[in-house]
C-alpha positions in Angstrom: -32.2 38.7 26.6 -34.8 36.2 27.3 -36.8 36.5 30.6 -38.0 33.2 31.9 -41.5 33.0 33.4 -42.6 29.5 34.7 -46.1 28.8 35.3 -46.4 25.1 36.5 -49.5 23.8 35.8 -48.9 20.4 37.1 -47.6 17.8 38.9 -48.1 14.6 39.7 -47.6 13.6 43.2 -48.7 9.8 43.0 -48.5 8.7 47.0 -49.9 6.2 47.7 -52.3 8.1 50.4 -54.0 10.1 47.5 -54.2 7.3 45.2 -57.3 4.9 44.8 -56.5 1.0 45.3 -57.3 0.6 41.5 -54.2 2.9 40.4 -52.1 0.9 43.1 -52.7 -2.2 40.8 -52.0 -0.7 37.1 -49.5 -3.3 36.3 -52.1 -5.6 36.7 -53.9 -4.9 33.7 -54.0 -6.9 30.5 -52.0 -5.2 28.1 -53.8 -4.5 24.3 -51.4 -6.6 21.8 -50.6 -4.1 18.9 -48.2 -4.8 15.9 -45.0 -3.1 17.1 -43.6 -2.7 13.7 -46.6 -0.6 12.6 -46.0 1.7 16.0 -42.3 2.0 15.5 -43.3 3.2 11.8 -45.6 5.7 13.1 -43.7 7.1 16.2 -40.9 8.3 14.1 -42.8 9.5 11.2 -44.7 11.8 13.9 -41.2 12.5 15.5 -40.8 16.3 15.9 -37.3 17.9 17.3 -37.8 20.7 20.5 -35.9 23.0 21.8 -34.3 22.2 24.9 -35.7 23.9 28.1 -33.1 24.7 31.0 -32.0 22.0 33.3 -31.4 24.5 36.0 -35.1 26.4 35.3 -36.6 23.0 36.0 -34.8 21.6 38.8 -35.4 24.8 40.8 -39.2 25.2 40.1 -39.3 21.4 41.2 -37.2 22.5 44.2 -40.0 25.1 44.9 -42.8 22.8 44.7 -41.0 20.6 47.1 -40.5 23.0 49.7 -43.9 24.1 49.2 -45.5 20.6 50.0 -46.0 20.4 53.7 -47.3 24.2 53.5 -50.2 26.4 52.1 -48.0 27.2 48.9 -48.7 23.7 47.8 -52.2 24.9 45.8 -50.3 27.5 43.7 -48.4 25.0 41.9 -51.3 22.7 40.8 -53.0 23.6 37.8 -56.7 24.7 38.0 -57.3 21.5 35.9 -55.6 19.1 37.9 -57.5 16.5 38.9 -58.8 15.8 42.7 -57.0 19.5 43.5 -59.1 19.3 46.5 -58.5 15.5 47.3 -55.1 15.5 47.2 -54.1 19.1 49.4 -57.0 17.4 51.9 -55.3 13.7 52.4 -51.8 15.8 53.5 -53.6 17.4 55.6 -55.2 14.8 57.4 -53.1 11.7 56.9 -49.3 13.0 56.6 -47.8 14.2 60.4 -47.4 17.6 60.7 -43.9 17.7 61.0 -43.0 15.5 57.5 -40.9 17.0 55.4 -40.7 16.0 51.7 -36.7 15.7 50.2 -35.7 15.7 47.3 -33.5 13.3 46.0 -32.6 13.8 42.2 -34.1 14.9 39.0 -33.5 13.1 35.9 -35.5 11.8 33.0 -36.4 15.5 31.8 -38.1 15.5 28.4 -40.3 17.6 26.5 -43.5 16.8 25.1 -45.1 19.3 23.5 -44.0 23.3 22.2 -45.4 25.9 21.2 -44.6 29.6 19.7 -47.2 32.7 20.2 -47.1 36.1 20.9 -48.2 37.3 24.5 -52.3 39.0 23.8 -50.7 42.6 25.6 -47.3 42.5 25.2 -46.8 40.9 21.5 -43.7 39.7 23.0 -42.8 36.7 21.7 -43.2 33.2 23.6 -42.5 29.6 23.6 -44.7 27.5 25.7 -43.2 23.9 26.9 -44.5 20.9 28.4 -42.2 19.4 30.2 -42.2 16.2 32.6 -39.6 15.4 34.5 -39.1 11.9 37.1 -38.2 12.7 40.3 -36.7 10.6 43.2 -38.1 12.3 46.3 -38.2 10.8 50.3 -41.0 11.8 52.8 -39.6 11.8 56.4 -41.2 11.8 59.5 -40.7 11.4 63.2 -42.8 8.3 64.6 -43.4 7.7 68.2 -42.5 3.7 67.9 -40.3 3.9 65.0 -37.8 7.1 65.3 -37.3 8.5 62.3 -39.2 7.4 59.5 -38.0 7.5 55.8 -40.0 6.5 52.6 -38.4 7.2 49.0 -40.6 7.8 46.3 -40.3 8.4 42.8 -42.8 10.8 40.9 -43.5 12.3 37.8 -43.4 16.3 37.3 -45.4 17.6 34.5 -44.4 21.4 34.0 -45.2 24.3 31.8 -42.6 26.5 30.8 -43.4 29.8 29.1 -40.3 31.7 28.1 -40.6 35.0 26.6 -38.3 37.6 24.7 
């Protein structure tokens, strides 16, 4: 029986408080012309088939980050790697009200990009290693003094790593 261990290293919580104007304006940029024959050629000659990971494992460790947001947990589910760490767990602090609350709306758009099998250094059990993203409709509410209840949807990407071993 397999026992599922999830170790998210990252997510990607694009508001639009944490991000710089220049990422606001992406779509702006000129896009690179490439030959899309040559790509289509190429993306399905590198094309490689991966096991599926749970549905239910990743909705609820997306569920956890979620509840985790507007709390101290928040840090634990960002990778040591992830960039502005600090940046990001320091504009919710300062900018968001202290009583939002972060919903979440759906999951969908779960793919994997990248697997792996190893053995576990101490155990020599054996392991797969995902990386999965998921997209994620979410909605930050808030109480406003002028305004009443305040509701902003959102949609995000989820980068997760799955590590299920035997």
């Amino acid at each position: 029986m397999k026992t599922i261990n999830l170790i998210t290293t990252g997510l990607l919580l694009s508001l639009a408080l944490a991000q710089p104007t220049s990422a606001r304006n992406f779509r702006d940029m000129i896009r690179i012309p490439v030959a899309p024959e040559r790509m289509a050629v190429e993306a399905s000659a590198t094309l490689t088939s991966f096991s599926p990971v749970d549905r239910a494992t990743i909705e609820k460790s997306i569920r956890k980050i979620v509840a985790s947001w507007n709390g101290p947990d928040l840090a634990k589910y960002l990778a040591k790697n992830f960039q502005d760490k600090h940046l990001l767990l320091t504009t919710i602090q300062r900018s968001v009200p202290m009583d939002a609350k972060l919903r979440l709306i759906s999951v969908h758009g779960i793919s994997t990009l990248e697997q792996n099998n190893s053995l576990h250094p101490t155990t020599h059990a054996r392991q797969r290693r995902s990386v999965v993203i998921a997209t994620v409709d979410l909605q930050l509410e808030f109480n406003d003094p002028f305004k009443g209840l305040v509701k902003l949807p959102h949609s995000s990407q989820f980068y997760l790593q799955v590590v299920e071993s035997e």
